[in-house]
N, C-alpha and C positions, 0 to 999 in steps of 0.2 A: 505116458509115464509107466503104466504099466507092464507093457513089454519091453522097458530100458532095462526096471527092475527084475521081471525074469530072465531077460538074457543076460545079464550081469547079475546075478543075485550070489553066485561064486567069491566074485568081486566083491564085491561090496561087503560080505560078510569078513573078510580078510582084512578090506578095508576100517572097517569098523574097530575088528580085534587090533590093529594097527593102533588108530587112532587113541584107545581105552590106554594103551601099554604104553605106549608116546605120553602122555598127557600125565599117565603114573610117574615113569622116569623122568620126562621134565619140572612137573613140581618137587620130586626129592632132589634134584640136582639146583635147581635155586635154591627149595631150603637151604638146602647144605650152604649154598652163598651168600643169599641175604638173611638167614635167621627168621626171616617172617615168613607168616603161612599163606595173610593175603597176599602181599610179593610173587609169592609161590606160583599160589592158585592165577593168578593174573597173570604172569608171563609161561607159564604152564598152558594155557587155555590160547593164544594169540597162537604162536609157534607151529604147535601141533594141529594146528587146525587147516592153518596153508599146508602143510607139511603133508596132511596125509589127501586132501586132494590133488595134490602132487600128486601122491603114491599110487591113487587110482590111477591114474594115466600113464602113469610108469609100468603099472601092471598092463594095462591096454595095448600099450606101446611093444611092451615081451610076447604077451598074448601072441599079440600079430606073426612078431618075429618068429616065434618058435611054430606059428601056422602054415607059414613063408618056406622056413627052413625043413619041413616035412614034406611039402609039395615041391618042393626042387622052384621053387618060382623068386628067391632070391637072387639074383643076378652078382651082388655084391661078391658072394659067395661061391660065384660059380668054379672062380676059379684058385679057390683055398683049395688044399690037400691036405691041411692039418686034421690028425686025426684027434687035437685036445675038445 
């Protein structure tokens, strides 16, 4: 466990800050809809919590790509010319 956390400790701190700012934004956006706070805090809390381990592996997932895409070892790729 300890060497997941240092080689991902980039990650996970992103993730984290993800997670805090998600969980903010989604309880003021229920408030806003249901008026209540427990409401809130409960569908604020479910959401964001799949959401941002999602978001690690979204990151993991780019990570890769943009490792791939440095090393010419994307094949997908080989044969774009787009300079966007």
């Amino acid at each position: 466990m300890t060497k997941f956390i240092s080689t991902n400790a980039f990650t996970i701190k992103k993730t984290v800050s993800y997670y805090f700012t998600h969980i903010t934004v989604a309880a003021a956006v229920a408030y806003a809809v249901t008026g209540s706070w427990v409401a809130a805090v409960t569908l604020s809390l479910l959401e964001p919590t799949v959401q941002t381990i999602v978001y690690f592996f979204h990151e993991k997932i780019w990570s890769r790509y943009d490792r791939k895409k440095l090393t010419g070892t994307d094949t997908a790729l080989a044969g774009n010319t787009d300079s966007n």
